[in-house]
Backbone bond lengths (Angstrom), bond angles and torsions (degrees), N, CA, C in turn:
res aa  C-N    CA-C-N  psi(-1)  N-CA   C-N-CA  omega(-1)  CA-C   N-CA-C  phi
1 X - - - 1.470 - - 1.517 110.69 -
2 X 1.208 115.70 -48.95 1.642 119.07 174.33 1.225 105.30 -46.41
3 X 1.608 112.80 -57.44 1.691 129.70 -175.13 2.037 102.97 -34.85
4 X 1.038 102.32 -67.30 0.979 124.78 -170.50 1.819 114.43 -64.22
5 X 1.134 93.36 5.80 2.211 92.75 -172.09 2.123 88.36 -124.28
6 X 1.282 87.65 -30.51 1.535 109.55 174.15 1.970 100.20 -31.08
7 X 1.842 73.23 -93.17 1.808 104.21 165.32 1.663 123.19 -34.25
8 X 1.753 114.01 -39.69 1.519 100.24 172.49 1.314 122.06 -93.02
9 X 1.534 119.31 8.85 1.869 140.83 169.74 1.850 78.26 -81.35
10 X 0.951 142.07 -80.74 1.348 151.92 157.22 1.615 101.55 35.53
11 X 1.862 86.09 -95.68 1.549 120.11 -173.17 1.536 103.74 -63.24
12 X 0.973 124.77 -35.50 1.507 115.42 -172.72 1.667 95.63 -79.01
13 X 1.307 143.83 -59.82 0.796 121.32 -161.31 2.049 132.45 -65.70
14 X 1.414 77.93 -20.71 1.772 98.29 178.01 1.743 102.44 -65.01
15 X 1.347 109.25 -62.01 1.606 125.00 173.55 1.527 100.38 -28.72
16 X 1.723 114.96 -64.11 1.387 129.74 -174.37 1.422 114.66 -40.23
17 X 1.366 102.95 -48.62 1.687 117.58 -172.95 1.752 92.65 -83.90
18 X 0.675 124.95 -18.36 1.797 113.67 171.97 1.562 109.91 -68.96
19 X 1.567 92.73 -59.13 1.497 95.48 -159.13 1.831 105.30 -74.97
20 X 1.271 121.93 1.53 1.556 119.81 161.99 1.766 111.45 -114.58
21 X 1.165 117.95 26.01 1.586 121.68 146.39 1.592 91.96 -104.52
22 X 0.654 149.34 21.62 1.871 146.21 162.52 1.572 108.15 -133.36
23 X 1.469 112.77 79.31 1.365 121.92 175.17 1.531 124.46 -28.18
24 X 1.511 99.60 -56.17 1.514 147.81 -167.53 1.423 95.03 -57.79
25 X 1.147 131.60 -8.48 2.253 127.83 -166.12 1.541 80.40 -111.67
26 X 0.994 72.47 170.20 1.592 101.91 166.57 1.778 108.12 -141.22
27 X 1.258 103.90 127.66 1.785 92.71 -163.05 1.788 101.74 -139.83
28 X 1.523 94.26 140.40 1.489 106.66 -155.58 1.508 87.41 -110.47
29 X 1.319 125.49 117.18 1.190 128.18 165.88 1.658 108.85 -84.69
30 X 1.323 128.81 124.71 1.503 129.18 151.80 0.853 143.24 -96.64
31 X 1.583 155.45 136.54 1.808 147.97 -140.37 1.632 93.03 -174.32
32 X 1.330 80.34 133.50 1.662 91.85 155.70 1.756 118.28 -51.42
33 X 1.641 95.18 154.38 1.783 94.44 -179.57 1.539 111.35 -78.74
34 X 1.352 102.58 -7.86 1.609 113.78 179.99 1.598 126.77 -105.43
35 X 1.593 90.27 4.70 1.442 97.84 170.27 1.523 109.76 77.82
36 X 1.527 123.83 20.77 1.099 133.06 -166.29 1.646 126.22 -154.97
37 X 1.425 104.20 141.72 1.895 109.75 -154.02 1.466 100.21 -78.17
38 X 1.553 129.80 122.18 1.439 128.73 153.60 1.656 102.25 -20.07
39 X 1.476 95.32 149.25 1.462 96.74 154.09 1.363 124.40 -141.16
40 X 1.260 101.08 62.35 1.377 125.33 -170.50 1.811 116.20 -167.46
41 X 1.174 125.86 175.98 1.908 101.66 175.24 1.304 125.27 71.52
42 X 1.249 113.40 172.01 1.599 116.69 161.74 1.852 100.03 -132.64
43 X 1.277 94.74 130.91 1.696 119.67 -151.10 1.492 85.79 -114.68
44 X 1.565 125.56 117.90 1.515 93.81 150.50 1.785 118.18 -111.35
45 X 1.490 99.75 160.71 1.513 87.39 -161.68 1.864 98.23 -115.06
46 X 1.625 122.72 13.76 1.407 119.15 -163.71 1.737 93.51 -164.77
47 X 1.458 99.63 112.64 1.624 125.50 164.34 1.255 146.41 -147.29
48 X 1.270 117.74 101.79 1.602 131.17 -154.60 1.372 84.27 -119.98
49 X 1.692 99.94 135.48 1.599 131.43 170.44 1.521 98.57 -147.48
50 X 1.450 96.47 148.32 1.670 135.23 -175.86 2.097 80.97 -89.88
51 X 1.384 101.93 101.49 1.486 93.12 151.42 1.675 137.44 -114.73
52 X 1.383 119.38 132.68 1.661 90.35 -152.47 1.851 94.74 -138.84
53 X 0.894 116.11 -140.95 1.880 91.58 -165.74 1.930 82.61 171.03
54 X 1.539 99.92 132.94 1.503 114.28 -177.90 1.529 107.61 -72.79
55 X 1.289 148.59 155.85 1.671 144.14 152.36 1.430 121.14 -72.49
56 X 0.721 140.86 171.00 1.328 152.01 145.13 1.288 125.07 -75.01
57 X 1.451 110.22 130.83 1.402 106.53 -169.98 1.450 114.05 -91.10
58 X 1.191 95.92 -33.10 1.958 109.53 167.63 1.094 127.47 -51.94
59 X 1.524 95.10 -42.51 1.667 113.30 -168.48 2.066 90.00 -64.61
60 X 1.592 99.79 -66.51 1.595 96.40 -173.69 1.608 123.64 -44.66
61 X 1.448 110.98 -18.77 1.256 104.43 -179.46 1.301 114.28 -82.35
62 X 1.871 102.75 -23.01 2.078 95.66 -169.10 1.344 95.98 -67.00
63 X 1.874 114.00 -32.39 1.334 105.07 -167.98 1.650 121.32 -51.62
64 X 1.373 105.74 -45.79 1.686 114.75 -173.49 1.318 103.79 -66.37
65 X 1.679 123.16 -33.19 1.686 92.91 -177.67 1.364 103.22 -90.09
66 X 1.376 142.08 20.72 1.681 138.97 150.13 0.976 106.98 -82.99
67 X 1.738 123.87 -35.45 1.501 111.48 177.74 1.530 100.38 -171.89
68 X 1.532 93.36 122.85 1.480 97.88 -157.06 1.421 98.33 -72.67
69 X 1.143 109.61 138.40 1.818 119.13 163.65 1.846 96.60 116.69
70 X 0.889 95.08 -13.67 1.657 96.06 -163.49 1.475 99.63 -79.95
71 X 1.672 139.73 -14.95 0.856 151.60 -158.36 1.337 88.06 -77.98
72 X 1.338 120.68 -68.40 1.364 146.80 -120.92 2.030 85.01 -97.56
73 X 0.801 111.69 -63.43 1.301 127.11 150.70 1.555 101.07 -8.71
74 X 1.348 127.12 -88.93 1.178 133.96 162.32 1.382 126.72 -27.36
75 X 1.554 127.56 -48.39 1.615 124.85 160.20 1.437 114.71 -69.69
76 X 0.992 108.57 -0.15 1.888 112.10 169.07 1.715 88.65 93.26
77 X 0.592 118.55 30.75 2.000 120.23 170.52 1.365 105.28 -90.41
78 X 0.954 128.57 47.76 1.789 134.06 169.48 1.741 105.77 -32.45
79 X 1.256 114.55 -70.85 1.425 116.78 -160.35 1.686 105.42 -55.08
80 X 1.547 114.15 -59.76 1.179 116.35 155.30 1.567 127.94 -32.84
81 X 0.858 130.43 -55.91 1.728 151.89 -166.40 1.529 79.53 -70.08
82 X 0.825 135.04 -83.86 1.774 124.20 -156.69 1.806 108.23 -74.47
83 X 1.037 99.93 -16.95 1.653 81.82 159.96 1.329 118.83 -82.37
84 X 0.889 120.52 -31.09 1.829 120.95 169.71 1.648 113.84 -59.12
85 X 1.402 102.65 -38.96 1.384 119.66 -179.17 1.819 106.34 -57.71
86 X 1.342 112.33 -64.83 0.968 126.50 -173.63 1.667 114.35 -58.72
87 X 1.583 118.96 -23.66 1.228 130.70 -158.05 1.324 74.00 -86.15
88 X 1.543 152.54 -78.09 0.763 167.12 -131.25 1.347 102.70 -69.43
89 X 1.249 123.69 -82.56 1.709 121.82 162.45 1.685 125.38 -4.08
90 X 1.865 84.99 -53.93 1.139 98.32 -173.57 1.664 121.01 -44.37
91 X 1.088 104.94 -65.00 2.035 144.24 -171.32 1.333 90.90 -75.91
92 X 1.167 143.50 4.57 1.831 137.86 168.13 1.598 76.69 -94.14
93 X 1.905 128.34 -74.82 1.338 100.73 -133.32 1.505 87.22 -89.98
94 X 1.259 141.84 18.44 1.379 106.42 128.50 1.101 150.59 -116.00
95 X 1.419 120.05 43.31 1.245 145.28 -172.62 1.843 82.07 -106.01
96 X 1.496 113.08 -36.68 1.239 103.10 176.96 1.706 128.82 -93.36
97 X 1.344 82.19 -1.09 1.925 80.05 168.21 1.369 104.59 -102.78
98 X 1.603 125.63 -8.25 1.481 123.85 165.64 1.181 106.68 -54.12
99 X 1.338 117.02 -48.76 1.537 113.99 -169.23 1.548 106.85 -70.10
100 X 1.007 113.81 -51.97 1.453 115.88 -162.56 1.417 109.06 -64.48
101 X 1.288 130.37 -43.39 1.339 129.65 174.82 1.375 108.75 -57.54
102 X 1.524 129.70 -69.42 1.402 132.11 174.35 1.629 105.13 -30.31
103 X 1.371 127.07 -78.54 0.910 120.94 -175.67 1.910 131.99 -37.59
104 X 1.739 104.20 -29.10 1.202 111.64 167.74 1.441 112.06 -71.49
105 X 1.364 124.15 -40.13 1.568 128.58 163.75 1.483 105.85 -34.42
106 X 1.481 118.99 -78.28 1.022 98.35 -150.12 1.721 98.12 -86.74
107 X 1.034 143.08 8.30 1.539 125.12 150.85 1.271 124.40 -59.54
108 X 1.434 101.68 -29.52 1.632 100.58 -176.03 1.732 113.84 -86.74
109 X 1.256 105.30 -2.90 1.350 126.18 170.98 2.112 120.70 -71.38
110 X 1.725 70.79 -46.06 1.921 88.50 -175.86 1.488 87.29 -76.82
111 X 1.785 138.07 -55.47 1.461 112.01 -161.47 1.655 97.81 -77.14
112 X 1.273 149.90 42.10 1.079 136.13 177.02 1.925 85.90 -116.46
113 X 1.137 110.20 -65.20 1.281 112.33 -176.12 1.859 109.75 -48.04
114 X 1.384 98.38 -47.80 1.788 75.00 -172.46 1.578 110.29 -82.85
115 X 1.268 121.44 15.75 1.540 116.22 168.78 1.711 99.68 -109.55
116 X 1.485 114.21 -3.82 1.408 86.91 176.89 1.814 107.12 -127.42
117 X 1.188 89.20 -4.89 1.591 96.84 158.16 1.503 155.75 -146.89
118 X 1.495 86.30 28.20 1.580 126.37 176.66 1.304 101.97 63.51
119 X 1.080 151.76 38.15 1.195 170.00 -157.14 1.349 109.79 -97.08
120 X 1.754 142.05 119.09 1.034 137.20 -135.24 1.946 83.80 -148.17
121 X 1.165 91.46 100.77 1.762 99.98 -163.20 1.842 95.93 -101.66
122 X 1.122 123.22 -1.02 2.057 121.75 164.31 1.357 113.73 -56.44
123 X 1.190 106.87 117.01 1.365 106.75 173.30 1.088 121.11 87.58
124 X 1.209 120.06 0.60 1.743 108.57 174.83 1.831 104.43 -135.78
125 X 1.317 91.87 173.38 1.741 102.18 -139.98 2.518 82.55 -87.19
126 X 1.510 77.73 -158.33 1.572 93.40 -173.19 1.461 115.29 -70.28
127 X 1.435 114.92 -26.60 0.974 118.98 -163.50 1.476 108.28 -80.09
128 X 1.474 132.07 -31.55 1.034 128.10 -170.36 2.030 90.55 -72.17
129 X 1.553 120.81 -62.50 1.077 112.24 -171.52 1.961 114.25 -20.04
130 X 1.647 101.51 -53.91 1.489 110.15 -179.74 1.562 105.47 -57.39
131 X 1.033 154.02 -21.09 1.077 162.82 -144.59 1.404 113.32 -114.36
132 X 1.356 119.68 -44.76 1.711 124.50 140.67 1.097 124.55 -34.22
133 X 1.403 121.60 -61.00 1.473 131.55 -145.61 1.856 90.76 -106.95
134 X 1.406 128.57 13.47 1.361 128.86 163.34 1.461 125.21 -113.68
135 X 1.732 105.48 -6.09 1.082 114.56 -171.36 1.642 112.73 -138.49
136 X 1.566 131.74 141.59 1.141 109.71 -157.43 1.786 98.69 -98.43
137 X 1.295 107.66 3.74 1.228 111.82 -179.98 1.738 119.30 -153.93
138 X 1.163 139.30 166.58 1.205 118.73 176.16 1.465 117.11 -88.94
139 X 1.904 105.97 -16.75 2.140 79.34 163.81 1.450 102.27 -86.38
140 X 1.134 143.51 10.12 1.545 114.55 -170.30 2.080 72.22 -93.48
141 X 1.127 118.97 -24.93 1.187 93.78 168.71 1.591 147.63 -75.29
142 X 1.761 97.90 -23.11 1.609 96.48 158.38 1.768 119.48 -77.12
143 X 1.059 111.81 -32.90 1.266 111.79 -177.19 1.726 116.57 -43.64
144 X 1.104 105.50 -36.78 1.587 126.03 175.88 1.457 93.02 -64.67
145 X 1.139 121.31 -66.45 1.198 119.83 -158.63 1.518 122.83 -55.48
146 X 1.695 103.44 -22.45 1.407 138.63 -167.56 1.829 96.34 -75.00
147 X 1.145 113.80 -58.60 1.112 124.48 -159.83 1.458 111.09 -73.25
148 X 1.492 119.46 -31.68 1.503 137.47 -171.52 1.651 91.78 -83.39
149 X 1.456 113.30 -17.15 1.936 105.28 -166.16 1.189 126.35 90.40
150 X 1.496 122.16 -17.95 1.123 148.58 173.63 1.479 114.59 -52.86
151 X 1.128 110.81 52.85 1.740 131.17 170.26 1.006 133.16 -29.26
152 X 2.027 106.28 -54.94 1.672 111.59 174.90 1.511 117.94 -72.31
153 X 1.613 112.95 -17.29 1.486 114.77 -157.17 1.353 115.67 -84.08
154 X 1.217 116.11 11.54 1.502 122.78 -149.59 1.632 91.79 -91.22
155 X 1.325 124.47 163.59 1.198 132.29 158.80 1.403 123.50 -102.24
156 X 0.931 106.44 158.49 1.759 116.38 177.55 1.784 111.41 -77.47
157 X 1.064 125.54 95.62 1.376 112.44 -170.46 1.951 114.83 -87.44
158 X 1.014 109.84 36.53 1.462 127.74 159.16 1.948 113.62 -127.00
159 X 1.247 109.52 -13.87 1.326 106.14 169.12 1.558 116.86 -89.58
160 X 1.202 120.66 -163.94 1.965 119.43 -162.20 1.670 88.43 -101.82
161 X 1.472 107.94 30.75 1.564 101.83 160.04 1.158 106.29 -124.26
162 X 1.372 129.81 49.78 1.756 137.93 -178.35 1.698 74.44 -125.40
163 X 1.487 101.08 135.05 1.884 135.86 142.05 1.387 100.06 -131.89
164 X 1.499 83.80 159.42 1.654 119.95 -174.80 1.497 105.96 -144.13
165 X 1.748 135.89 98.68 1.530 129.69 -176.40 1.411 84.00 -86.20
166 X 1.946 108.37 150.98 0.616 144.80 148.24 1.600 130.07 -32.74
167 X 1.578 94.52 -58.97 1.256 109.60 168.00 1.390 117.77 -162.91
168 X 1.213 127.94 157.22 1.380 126.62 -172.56 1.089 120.21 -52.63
169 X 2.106 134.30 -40.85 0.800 153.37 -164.61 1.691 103.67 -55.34
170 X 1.702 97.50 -47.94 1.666 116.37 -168.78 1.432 108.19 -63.09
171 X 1.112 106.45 -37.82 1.648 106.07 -176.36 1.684 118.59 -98.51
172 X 1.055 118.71 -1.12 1.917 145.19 154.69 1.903 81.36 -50.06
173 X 2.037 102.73 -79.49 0.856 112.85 -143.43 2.053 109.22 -58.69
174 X 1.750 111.52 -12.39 1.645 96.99 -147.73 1.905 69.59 -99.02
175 X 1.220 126.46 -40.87 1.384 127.75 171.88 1.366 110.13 -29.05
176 X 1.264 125.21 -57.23 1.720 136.87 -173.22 1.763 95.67 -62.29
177 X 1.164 113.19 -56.00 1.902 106.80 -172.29 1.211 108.04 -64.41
178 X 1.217 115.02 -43.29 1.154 103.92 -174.15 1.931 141.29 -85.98
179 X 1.564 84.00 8.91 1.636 117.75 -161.73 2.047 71.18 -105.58
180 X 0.773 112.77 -101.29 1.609 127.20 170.77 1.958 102.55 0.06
181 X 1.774 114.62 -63.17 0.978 109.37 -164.78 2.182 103.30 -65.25
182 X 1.207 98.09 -23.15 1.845 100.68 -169.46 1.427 96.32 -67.07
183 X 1.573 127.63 -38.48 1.377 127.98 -168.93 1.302 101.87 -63.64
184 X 1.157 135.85 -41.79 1.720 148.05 -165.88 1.069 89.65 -68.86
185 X 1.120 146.38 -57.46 1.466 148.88 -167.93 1.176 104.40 -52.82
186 X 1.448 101.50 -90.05 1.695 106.09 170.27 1.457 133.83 -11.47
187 X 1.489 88.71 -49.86 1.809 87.31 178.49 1.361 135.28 -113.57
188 X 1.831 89.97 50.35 1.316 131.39 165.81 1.192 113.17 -68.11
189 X 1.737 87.70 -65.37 1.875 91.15 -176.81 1.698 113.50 -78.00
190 X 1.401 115.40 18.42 1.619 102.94 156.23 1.701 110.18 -62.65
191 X 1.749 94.66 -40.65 1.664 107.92 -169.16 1.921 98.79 -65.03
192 X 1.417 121.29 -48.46 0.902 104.73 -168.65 1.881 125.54 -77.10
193 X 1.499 90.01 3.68 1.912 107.17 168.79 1.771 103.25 -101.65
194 X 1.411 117.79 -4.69 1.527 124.15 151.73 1.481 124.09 -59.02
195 X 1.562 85.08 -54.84 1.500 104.80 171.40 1.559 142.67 -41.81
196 X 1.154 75.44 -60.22 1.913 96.46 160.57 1.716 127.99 -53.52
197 X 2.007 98.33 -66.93 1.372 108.03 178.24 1.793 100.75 -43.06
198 X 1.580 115.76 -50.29 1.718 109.27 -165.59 1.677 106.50 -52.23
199 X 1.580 123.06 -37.16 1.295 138.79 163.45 1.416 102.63 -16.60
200 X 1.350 94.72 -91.01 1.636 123.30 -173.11 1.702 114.54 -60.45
201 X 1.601 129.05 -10.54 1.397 110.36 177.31 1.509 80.95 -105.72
202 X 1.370 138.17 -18.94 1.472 131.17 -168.24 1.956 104.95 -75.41
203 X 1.698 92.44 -26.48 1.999 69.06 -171.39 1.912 87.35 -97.92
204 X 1.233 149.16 12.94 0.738 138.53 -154.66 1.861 81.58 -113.63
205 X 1.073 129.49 -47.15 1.702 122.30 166.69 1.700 102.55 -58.72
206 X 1.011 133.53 -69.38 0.947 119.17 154.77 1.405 141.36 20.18
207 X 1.206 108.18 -81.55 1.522 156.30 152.48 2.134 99.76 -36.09
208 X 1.102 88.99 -42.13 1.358 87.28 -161.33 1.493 107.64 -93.17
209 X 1.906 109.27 -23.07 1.720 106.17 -169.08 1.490 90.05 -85.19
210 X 1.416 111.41 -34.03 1.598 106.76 177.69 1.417 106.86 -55.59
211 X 1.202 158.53 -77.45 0.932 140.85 -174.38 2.075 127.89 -72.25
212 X 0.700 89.60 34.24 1.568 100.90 177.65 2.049 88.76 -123.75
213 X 1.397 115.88 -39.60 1.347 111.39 -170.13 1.490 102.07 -67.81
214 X 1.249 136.96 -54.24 1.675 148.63 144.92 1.272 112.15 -5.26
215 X 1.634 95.66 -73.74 2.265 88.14 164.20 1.196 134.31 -58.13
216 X 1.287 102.90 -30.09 1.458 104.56 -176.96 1.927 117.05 -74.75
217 X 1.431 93.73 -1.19 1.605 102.82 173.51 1.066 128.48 -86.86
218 X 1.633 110.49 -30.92 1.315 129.89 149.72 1.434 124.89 -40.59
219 X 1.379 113.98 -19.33 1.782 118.71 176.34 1.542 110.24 -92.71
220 X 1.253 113.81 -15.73 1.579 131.62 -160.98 1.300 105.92 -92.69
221 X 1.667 106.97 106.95 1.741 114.70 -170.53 1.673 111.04 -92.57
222 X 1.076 102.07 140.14 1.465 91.31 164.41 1.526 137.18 -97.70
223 X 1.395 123.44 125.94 1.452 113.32 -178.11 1.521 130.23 -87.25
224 X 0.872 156.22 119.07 1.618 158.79 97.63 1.212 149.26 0.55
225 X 1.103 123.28 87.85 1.566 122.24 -164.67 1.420 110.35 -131.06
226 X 1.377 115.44 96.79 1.682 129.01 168.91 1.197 114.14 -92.17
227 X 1.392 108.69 138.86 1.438 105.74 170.89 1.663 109.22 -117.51
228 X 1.375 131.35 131.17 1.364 121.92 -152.80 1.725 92.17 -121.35
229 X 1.726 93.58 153.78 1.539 88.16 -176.91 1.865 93.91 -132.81
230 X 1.310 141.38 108.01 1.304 156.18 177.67 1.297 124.49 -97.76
231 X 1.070 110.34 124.28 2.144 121.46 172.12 1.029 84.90 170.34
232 X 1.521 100.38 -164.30 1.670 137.57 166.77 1.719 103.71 -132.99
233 X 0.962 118.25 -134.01 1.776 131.75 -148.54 1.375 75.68 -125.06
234 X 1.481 136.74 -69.50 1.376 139.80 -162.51 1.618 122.48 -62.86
235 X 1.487 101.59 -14.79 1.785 95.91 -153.65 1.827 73.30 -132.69
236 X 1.994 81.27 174.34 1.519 82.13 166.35 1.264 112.40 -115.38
237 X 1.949 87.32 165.44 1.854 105.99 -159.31 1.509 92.05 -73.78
238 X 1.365 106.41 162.51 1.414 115.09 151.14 1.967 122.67 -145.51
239 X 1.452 82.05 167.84 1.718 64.80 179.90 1.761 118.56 -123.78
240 X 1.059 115.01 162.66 1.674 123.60 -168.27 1.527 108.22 -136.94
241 X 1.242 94.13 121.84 1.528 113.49 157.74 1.710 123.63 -119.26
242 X 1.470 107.88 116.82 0.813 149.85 171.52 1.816 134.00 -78.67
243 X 1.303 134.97 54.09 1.091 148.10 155.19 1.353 123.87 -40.29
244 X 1.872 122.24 81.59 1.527 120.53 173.25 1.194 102.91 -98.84
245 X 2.054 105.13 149.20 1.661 88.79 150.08 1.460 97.55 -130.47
246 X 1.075 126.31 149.78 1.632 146.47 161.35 1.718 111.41 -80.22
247 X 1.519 108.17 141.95 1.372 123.24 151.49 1.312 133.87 -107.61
């Protein structure tokens, strides 16, 4: 009987040393609470299974249009997943230096005008800016307005909506920055119609590592290893090892 508890300290421990040279198992050792082998039954005392679990394909796609690459990321597509990531990064900071540059355009436009044509740009919308930089003064600007019929549009030329350019050249020049700074703007939202398309080809890879990761589970066998211990009190025990694998 000793002989024999000897021999299943034996088998369990060899099994033990198997199933931790194979990182990849996960292995459930079982023992009596008494430190001791049935002697009767089939007991098993050693079981390692490959357990693995399908993705979601939905799930990977909401991920990529919150953040492209992150999908892909999720089916274990690393290399993929950070190029989307990175594409993405990319087209933010310059969607954000679109802005920021344009916007320096046309500031440097407004301090050109009010140092060269007293031009008092607080409080009033875009249109007056255009209205500076078309006219070298504000009656040659009502007069226009006079002639077209254009009654309400006129300005008050004793209120802080009277300019006077210096010279034509100056107001060519605040017209050009500030014509220049609106284009910068504008072709922001090319970046932010960049933005999107990367969205839509990012959850659509996505889409695709997720289901390639699904098949690839289908190749992934699982192994089994029982070790069985059989008799009663009367007969003799013996022992069985048992090696399955499943697909």
């Amino acid at each position: 009987m000793r002989l024999n508890r000897l021999f299943a300290s034996l088998v369990i421990f060899l099994v033990s040393s198997l199933s931790f040279a194979q990182p990849s198992l996960r292995t459930a050792i079982q023992t009596s609470t008494h430190g001791e082998l049935p002697v009767s039954g089939v007991y098993s005392l050693v079981e390692t299974q490959v357990r693995t679990e399908k993705k979601s394909v939905l799930l990977a796609i909401g991920y990529s249009l919150l953040l492209p690459g992150l999908g892909d990321l999720y089916a274990d597509n690393f290399r993929r997943g950070l190029y989307y990531f990175g594409a993405d990064a990319a087209l933010w900071m310059t969607y954000g230096g679109f802005r920021t540059y344009g916007s320096w355009l046309k500031q440097d436009a407004l301090t050109l005008a009010s140092q060269r044509s007293g031009a008092n740009f607080d409080g009033k919308g875009d249109q007056f800016a255009v209205d500076v930089g078309n006219f070298d003064n504000v009656d040659d600007y009502n007069e226009a307005k006079l002639r077209n019929r254009q009654f309400d549009l006129i300005y008050d030329p004793n209120s802080n909506f009277a300019w006077q350019w210096s010279s034509a050249d100056e107001r060519l020049n605040y017209r050009h920055l500030r014509i220049r700074g609106d284009a910068v703007i504008r072709n922001s939202q090319f970046v932010v119609g960049a933005l999107v398309i990367n969205r839509i080809i990012a959850a659509i890879s996505a889409a695709q590592s997720t289901a390639a990761y699904n098949r690839s589970l289908q190749a992934t066998s699982t192994w089994r290893l029982k070790a069985d211990v059989k008799g009663g009190v009367l007969t003799t025990q013996t022992f069985e090892l048992t090696l399955t694998r499943e697909f």
